[in-house]
N, CA, C and O atoms as a printed pandas DataFrame, in Angstrom:
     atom_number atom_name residue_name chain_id  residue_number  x_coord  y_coord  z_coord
0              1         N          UNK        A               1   71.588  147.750   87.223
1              2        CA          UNK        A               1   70.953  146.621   87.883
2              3         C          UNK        A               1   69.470  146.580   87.555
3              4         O          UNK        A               1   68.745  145.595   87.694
4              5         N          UNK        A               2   69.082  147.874   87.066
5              6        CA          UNK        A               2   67.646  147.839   87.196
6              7         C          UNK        A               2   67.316  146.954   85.714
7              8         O          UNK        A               2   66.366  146.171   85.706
8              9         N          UNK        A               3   68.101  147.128   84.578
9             10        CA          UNK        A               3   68.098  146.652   83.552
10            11         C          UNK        A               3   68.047  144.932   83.808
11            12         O          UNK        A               3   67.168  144.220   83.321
12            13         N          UNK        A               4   68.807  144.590   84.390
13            14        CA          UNK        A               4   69.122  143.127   84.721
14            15         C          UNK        A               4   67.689  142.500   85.152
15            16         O          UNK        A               4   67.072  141.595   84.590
16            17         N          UNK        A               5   67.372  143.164   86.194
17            18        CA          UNK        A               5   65.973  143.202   87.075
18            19         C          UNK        A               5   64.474  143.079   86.035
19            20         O          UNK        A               5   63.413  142.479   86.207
20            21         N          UNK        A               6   64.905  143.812   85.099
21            22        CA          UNK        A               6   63.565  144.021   84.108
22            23         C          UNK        A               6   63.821  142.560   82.645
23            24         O          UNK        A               6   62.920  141.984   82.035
24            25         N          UNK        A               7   64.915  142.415   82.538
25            26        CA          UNK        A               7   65.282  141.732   81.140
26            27         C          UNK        A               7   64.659  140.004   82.133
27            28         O          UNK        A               7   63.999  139.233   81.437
28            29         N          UNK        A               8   64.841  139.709   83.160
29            30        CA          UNK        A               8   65.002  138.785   84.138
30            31         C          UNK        A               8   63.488  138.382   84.301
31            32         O          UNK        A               8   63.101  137.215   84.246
32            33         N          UNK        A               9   62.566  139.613   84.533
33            34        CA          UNK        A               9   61.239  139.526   84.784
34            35         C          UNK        A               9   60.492  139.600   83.189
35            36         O          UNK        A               9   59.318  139.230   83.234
36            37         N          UNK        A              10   60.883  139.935   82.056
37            38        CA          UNK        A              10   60.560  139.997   80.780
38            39         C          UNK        A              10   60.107  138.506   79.847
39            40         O          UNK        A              10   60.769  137.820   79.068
40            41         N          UNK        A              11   58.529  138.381   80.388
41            42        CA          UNK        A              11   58.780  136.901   79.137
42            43         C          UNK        A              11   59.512  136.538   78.202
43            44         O          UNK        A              11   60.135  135.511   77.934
44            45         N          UNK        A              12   59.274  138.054   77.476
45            46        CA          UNK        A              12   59.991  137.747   76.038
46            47         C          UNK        A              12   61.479  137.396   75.974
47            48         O          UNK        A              12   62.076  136.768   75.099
48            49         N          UNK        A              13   61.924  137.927   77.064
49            50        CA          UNK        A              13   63.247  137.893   76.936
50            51         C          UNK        A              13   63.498  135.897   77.186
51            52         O          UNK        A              13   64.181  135.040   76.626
52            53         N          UNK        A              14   62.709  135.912   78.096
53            54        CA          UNK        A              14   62.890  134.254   78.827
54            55         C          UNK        A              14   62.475  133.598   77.324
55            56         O          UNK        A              14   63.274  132.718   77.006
56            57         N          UNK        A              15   61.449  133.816   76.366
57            58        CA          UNK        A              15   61.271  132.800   75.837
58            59         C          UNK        A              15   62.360  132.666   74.477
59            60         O          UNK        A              15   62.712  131.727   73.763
60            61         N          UNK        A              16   62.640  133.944   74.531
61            62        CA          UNK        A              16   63.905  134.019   73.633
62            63         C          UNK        A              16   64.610  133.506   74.301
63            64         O          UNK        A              16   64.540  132.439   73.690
64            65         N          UNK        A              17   65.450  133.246   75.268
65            66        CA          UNK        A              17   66.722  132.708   75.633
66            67         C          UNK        A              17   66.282  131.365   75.665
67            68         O          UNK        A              17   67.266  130.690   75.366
68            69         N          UNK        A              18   65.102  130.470   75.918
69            70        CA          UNK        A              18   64.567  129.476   76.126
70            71         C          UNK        A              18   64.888  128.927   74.645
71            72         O          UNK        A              18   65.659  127.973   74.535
72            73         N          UNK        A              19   64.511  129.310   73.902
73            74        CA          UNK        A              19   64.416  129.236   72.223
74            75         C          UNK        A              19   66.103  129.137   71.741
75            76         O          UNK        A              19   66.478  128.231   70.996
76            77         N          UNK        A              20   66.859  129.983   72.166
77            78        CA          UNK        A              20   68.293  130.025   71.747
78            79         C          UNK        A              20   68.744  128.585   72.737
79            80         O          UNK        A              20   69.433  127.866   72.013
80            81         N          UNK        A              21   68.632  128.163   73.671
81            82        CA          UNK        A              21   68.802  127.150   74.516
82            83         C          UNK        A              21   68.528  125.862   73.978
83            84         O          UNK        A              21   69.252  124.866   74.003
84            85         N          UNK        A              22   67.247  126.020   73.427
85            86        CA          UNK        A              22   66.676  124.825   72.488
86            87         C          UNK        A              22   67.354  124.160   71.493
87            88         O          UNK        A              22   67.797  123.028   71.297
88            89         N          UNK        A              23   67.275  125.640   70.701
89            90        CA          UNK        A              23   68.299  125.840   69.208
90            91         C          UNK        A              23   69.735  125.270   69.153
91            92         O          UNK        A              23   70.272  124.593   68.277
92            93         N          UNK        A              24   70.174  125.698   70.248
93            94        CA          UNK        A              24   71.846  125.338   70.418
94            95         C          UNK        A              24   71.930  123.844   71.548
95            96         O          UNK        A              24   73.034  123.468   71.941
96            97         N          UNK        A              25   70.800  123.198   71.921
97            98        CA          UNK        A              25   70.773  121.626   72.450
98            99         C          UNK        A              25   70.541  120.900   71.129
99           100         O          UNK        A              25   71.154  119.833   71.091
100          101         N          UNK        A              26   69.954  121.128   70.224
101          102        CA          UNK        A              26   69.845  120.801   68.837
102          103         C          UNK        A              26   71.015  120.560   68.126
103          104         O          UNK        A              26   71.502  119.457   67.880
104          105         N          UNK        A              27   71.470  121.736   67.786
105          106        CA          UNK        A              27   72.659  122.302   66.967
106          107         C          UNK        A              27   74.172  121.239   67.861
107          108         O          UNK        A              27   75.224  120.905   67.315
108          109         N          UNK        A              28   73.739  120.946   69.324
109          110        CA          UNK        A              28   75.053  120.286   69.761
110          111         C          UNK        A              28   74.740  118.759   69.306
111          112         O          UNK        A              28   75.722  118.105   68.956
112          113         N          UNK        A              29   73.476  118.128   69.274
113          114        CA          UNK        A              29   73.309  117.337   68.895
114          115         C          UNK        A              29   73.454  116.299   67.587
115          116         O          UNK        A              29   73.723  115.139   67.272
116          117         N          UNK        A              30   73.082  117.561   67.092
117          118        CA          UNK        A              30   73.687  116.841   65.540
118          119         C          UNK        A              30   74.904  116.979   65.396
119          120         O          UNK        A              30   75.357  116.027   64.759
120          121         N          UNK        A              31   76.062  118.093   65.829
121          122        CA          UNK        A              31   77.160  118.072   65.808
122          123         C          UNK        A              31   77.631  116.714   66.074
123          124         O          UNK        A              31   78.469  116.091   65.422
124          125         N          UNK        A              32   76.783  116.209   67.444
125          126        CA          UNK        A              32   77.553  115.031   67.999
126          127         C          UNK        A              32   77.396  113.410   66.981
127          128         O          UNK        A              32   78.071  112.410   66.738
128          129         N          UNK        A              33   76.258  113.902   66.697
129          130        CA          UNK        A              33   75.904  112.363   66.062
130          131         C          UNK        A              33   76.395  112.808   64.307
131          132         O          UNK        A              33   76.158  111.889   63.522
132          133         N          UNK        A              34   76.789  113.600   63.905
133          134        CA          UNK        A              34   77.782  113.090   62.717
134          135         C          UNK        A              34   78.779  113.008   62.835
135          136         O          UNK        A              34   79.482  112.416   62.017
136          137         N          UNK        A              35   79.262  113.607   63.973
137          138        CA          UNK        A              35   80.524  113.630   64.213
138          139         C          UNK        A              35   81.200  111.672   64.658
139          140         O          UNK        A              35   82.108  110.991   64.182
140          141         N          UNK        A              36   80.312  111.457   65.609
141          142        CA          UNK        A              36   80.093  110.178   65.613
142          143         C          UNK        A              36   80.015  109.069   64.459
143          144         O          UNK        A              36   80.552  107.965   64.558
144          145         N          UNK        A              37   79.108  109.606   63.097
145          146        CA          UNK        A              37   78.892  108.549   62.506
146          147         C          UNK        A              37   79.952  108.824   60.978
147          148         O          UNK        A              37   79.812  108.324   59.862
148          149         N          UNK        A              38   80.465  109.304   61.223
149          150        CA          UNK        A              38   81.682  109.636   60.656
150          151         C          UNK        A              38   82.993  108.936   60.906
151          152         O          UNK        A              38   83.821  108.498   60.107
152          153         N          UNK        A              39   82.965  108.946   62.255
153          154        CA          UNK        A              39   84.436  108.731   62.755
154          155         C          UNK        A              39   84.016  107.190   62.915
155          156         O          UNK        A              39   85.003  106.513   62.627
156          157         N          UNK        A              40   82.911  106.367   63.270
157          158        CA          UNK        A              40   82.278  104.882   62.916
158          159         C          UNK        A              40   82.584  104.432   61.091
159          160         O          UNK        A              40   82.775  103.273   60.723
160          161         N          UNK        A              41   82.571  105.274   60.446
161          162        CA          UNK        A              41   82.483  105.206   58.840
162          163         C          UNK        A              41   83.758  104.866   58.709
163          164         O          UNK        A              41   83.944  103.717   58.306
164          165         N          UNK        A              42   84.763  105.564   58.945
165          166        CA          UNK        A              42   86.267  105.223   58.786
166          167         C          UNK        A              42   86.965  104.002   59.513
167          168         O          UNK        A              42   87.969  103.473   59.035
168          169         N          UNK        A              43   86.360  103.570   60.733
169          170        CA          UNK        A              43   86.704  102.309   61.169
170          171         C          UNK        A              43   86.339  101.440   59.791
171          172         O          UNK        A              43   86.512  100.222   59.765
């Protein structure tokens, strides 16, 4: 628990997970919009 407690209070850790959070709202995004303009292309 104490580990949990320290990784929790750890900037670095926050701005890394902040950053992977970012990365992968990105990464879903473009997934969505080719996925989208793809499946518009074939109509």
């Amino acid at each position: 628990m104490d580990l949990f407690k320290m990784l929790t209070n750890d900037p670095v850790v926050m701005f890394a997970f902040g950053g992977m959070v970012v990365m992968l709202g990105i990464c879903a995004f473009y997934v969505y919009y080719f996925l989208k303009n793809i499946n518009e292309d074939k109509k």
